[in-house]
C-alpha positions as CSV (number, residue, x, y, z in Angstrom):
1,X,93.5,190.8,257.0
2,X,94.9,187.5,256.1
3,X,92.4,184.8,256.4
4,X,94.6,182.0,255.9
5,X,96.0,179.1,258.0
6,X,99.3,179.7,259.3
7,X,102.2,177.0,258.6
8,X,101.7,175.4,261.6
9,X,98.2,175.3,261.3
10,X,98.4,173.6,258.0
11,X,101.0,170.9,259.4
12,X,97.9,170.3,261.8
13,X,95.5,169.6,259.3
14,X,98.0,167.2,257.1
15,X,98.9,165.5,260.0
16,X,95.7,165.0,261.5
17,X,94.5,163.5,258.0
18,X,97.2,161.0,257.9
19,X,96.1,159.7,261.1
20,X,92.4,159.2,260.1
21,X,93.7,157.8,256.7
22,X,93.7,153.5,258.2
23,X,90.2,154.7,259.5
24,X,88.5,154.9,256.2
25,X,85.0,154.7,254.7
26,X,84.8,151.3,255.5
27,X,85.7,151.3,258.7
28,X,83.1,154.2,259.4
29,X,80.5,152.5,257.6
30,X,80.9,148.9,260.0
31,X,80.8,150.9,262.7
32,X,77.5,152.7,261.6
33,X,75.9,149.1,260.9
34,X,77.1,147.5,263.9
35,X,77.6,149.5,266.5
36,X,80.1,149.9,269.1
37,X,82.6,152.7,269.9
38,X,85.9,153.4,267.9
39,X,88.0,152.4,271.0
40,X,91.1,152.2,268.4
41,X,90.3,155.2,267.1
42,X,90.1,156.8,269.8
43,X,93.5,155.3,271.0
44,X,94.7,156.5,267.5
45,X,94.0,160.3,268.2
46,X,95.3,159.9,272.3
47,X,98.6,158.3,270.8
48,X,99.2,161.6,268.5
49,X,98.6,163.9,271.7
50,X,95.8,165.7,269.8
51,X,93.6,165.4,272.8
52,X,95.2,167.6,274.6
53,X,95.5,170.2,272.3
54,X,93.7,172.8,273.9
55,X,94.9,171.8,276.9
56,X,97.8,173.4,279.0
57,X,100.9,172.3,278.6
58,X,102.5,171.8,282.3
59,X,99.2,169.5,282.4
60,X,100.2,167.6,279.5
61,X,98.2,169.2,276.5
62,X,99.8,171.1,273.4
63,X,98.4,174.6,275.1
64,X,97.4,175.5,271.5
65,X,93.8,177.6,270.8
66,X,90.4,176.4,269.9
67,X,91.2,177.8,266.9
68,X,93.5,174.8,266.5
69,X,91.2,172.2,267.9
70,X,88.7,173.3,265.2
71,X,91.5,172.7,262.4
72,X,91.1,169.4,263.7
73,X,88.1,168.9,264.2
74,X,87.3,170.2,260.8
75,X,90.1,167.6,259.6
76,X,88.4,164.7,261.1
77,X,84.8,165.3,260.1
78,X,86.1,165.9,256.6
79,X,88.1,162.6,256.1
80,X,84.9,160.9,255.5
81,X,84.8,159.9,259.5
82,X,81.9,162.3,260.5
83,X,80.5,163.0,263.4
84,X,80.7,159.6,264.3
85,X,84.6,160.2,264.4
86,X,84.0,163.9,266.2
87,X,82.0,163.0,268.8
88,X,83.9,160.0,269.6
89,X,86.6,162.5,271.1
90,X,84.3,166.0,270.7
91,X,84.0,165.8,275.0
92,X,87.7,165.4,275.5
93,X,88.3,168.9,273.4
94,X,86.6,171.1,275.2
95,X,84.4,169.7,277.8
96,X,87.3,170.3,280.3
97,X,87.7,174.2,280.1
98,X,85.4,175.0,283.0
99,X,88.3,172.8,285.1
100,X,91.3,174.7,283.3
101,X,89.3,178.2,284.4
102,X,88.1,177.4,287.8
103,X,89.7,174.1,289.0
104,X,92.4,174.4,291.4
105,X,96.1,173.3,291.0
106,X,95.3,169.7,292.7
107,X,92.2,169.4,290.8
108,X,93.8,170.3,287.3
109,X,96.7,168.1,288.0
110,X,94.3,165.1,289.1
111,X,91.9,165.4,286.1
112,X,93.3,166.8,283.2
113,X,96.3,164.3,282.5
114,X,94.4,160.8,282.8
115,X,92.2,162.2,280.4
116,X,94.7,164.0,278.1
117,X,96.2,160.6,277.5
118,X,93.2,158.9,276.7
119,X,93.3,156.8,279.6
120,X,89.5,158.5,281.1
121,X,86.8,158.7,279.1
122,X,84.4,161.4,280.1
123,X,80.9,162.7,279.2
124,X,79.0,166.0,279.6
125,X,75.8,165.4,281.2
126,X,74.3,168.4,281.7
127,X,71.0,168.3,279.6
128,X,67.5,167.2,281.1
129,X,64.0,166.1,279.9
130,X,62.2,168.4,281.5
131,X,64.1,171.2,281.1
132,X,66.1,171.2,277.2
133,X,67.9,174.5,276.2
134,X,66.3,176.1,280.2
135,X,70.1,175.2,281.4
136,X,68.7,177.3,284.5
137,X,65.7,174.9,284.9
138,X,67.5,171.5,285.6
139,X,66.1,169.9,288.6
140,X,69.1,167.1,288.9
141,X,69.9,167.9,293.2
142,X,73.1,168.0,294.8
143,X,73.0,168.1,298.4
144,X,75.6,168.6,300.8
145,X,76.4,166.2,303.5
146,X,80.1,166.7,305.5
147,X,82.7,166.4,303.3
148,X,80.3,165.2,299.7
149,X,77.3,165.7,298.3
150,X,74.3,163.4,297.1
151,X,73.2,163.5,293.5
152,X,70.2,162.7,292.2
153,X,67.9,163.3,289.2
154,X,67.7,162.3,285.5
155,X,70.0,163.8,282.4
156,X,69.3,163.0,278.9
157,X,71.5,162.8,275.2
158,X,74.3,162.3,277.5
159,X,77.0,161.3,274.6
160,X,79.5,158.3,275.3
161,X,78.2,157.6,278.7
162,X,78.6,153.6,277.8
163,X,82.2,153.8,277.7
164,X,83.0,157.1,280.1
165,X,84.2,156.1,283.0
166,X,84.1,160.4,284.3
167,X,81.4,163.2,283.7
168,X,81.5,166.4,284.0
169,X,77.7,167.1,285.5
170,X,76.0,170.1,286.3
171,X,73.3,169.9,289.5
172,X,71.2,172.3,291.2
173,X,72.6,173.1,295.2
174,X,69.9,176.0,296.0
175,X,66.0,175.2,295.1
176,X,64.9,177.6,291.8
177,X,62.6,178.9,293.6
178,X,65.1,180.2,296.7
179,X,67.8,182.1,294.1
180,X,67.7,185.4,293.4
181,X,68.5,184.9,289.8
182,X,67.7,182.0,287.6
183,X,71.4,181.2,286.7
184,X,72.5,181.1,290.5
185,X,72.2,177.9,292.6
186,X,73.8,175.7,290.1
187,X,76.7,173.5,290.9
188,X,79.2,171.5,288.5
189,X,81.1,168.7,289.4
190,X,83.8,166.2,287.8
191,X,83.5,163.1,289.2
192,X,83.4,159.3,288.4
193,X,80.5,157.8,287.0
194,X,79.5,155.3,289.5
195,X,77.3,152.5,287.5
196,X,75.9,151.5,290.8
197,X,74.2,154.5,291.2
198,X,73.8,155.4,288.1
199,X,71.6,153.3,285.3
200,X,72.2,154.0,282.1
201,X,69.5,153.4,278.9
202,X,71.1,153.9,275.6
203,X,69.0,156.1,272.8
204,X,68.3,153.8,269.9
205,X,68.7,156.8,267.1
206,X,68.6,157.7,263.2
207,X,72.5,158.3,263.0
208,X,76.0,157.8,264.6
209,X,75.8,154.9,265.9
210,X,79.0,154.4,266.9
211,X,78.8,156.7,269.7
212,X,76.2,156.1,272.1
213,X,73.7,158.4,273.1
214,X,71.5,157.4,276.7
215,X,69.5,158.6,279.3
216,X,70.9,158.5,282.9
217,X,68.8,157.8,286.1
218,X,70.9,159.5,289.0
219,X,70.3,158.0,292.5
220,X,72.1,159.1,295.5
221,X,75.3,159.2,294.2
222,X,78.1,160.0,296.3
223,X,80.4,162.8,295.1
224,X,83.7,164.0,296.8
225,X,83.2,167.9,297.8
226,X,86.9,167.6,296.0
227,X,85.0,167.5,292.9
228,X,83.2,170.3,292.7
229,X,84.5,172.4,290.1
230,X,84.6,176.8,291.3
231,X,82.4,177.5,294.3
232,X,79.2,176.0,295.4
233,X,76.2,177.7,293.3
234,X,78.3,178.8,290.8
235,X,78.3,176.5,288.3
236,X,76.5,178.0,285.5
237,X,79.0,180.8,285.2
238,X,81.4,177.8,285.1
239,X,79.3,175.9,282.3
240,X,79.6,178.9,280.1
241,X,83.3,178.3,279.7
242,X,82.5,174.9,277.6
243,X,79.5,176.4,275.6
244,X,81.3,178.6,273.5
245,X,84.0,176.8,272.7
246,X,81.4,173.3,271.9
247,X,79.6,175.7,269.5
248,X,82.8,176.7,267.7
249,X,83.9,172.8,267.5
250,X,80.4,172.0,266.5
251,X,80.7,174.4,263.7
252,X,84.1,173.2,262.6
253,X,83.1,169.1,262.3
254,X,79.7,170.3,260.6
255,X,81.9,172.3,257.8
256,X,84.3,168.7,257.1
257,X,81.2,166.9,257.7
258,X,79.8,169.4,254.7
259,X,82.9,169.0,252.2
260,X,83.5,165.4,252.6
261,X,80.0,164.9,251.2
262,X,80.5,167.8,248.3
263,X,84.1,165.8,247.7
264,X,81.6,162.3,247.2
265,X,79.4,164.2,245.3
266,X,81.7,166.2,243.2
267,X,83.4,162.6,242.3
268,X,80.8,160.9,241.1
269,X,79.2,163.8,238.9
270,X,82.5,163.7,236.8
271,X,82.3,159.9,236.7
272,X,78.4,159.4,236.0
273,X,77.7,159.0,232.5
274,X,74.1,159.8,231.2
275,X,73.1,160.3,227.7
276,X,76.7,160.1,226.3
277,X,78.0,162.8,228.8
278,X,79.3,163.2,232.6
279,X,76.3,164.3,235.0
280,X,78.3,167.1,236.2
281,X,78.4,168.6,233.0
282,X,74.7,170.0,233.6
283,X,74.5,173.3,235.7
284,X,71.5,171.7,237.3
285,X,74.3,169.1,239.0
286,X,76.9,172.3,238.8
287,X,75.0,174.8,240.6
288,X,74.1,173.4,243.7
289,X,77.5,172.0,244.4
290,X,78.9,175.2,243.9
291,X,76.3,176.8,245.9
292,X,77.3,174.5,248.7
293,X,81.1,174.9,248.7
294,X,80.3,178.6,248.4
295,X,78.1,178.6,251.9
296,X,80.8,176.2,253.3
297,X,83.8,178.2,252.9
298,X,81.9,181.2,254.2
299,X,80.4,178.9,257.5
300,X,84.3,178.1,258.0
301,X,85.6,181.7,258.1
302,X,82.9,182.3,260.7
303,X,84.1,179.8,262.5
304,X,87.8,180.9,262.3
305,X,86.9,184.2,263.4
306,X,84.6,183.2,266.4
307,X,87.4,181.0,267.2
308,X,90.4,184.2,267.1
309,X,88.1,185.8,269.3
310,X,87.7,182.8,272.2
311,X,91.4,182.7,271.7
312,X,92.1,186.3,272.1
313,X,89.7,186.5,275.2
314,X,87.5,188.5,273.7
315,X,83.7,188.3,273.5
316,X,82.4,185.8,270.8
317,X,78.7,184.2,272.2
318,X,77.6,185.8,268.4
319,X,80.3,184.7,266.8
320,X,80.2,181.4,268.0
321,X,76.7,180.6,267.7
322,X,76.9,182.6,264.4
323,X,79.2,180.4,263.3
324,X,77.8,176.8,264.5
325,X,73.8,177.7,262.7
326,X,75.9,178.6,259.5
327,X,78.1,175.4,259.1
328,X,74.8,173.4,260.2
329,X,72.7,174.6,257.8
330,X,75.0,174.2,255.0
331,X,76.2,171.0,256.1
332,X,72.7,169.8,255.9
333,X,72.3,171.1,252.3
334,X,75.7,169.4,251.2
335,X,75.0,166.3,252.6
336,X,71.5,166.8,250.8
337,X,72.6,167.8,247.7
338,X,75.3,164.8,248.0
339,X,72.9,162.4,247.9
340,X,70.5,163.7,245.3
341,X,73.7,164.0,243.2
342,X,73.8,160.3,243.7
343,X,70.7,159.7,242.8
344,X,69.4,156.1,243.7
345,X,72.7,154.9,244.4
346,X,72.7,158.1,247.5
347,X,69.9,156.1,249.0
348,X,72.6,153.1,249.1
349,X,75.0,152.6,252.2
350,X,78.0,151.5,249.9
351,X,78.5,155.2,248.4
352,X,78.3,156.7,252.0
353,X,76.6,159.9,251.8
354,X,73.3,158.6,252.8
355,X,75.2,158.4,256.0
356,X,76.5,161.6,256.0
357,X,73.0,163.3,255.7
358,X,71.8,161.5,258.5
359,X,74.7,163.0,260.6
360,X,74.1,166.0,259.2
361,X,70.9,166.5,261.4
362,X,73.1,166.5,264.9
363,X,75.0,170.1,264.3
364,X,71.8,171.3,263.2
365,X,69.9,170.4,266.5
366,X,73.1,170.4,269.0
367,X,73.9,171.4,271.3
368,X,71.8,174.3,270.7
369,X,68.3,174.6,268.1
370,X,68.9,177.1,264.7
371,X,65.9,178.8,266.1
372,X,67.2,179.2,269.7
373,X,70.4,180.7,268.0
374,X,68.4,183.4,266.3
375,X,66.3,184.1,269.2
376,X,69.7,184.5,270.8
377,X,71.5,186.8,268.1
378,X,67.9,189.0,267.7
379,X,68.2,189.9,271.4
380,X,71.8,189.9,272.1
381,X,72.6,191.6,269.2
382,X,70.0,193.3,267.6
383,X,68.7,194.4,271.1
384,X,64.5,192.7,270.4
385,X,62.6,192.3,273.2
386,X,63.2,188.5,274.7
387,X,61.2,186.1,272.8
388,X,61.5,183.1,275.3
């Protein structure tokens, strides 16, 4: 079994890095103190064709795997742009499977390209405040009225929603309380994200700020029947199609989010001198460095395997959310570790890795909770009772 990247797969990596090279530390670092979304980064990455590279090929994209989006991803995270550089394009990636899967030939054609080549921007609002991880309790309504619905309800952490001019957005068509079974009733849609109906309250938060995050206020919003993506109340089944492959991406950016701190700290343990000899000399620097390169090179070959198996069409809900609570935890502790390797000078914005840890926080929490993934991998896999 031969774990390694093909050829190809290497060229992906090289040539991904050479495009994030004019988008260096500095660059990431104004953007963290100042705001505002990487619009020429973005252009940057839509120029190379690498947001399409999951995407099908008659449509535009490259028609490569996942397993290849999460070489780049990985790529990305790891040149020092973290998840401020991910997420600025994470949504383009995947969030557009469910319309390669259920969308028909006018809808792919009509929603896939504009995006592929950067010219849409498009978020993923499917999350709630009063519902969280319960996908099946989201209360947002869609109701049919001759040829569109009416949308209304609230959605919250909905990334990039400043600058999207699309969403993807998940509703509820049949009352809970009228379904049969929790995941039926549920409708997704790709439509525009109409500012007069929608208002929009960006999330002051700890990290990232170059993306935003916000909360949306949904009001009678007018959306094309042509929009809906699949069939009426069959939307979660539709949803599922994203979820894996976001948790394998996830993974990927957390694991170059990891190494690009363990690179920072790794540097400056060979350069720091203390009592007439380089801090990374003593095993209490060594150790915990190694430790964390260690659990990051076994979080990425989880990934790489959850990732054969999406691109194989086989069954990988495990493997994937195996793979994403592995590469966050670990990115946590590098980015930790990083900045305790530092010492003072981590707490210090100049030497980046203070940054870093606070990114590190958003693969452990999203899109899905460590604890939510074990509950998840004790029932579905180890067959315990349900525990939520």
């Amino acid at each position: 079994m031969d774990f390694s990247l093909t050829p190809e797969q290497e060229q992906i990596r090289r040539s991904v890095a050479a495009l994030c090279a004019p988008f260096d530390d500095a660059y990431w670092l104004e953007k963290d103190r100042t705001g505002g979304f990487p619009h020429d980064f973005h252009a940057a990455v839509a120029a190379g064709g690498w947001l399409g590279i999951a995407m099908p090929r008659e449509h535009g994209g490259a028609g490569l795997g996942i397993a290849e989006a999460a070489i780049m991803m990985e790529a990305i995270a790891a040149s020092g742009a973290a998840m401020s550089g991910t997420s600025a394009i994470h949504m383009n990636i995947f969030g557009l499977n469910p319309v390669v899967v259920f969308g028909t030939a006018e809808q792919k054609q009509r929603m896939l390209p504009p995006l592929i080549r950067g010219e849409d921007k498009a978020c993923f609002a499917v999350t709630e405040p009063d519902a969280g991880l319960d996908t099946t309790a989201l209360a947002t309504r869609a109701v049919r009225e001759g040829d569109h619905y009416l949308v209304s309800g609230r959605k919250i952490w909905i990334s990039t929603a400043q600058v999207a001019n699309k969403m993807l957005i998940l509703t509820r068509t049949t009352p809970f309380a009228e379904v049969a079974n929790k995941t039926d009733g549920l409708t997704l849609f790709y439509t525009d994200l109409d500012r007069s109906r929608i208002e929009l309250r960006e999330i002051p938060k700890a990290g990232r700020s170059a993306v935003d995050s916000n909360m949306l206020f949904i009001d009678a919003l007018r959306v094309p029947a042509a929009d809906r993506i699949g069939a009426e109340g069959d939307g979660f089944r539709a949803i599922l199609h994203g979820m894996n492959p976001e948790r394998i991406l996830i993974a990927a950016e957390a694991v170059g989010l990891g190494r690009a701190a363990l690179a920072k700290a790794a540097s400056y343990a060979a350069e720091r001198r203390v009592f007439g000899r380089p801090i990374g000399q003593n095993q209490a620097i060594q150790h915990p460095l190694a430790e964390s390169w260690i659990e990051l090179e076994a979080a990425w070959l989880a990934t790489l395997r959850a990732a054969a198996l999406y691109d194989a069409g086989k069954p990988c809900g495990a493997e994937a959310n195996a793979a994403k609570y592995l590469a966050g935890e670990a990115a946590f502790r590098a980015c930790e570790r990083a900045v305790m390797t530092h010492g003072g000078m981590g707490y210090a914005k100049e030497y980046h890795v203070e940054r870093y840890l606070r990114e590190s926080l958003i693969p452990r929490i999203a899109p899905v909770s460590p604890q939510m993934i074990l509950n998840f991998i004790a029932e579905k896999v180890l067959g315990l009772p349900r525990s939520y």
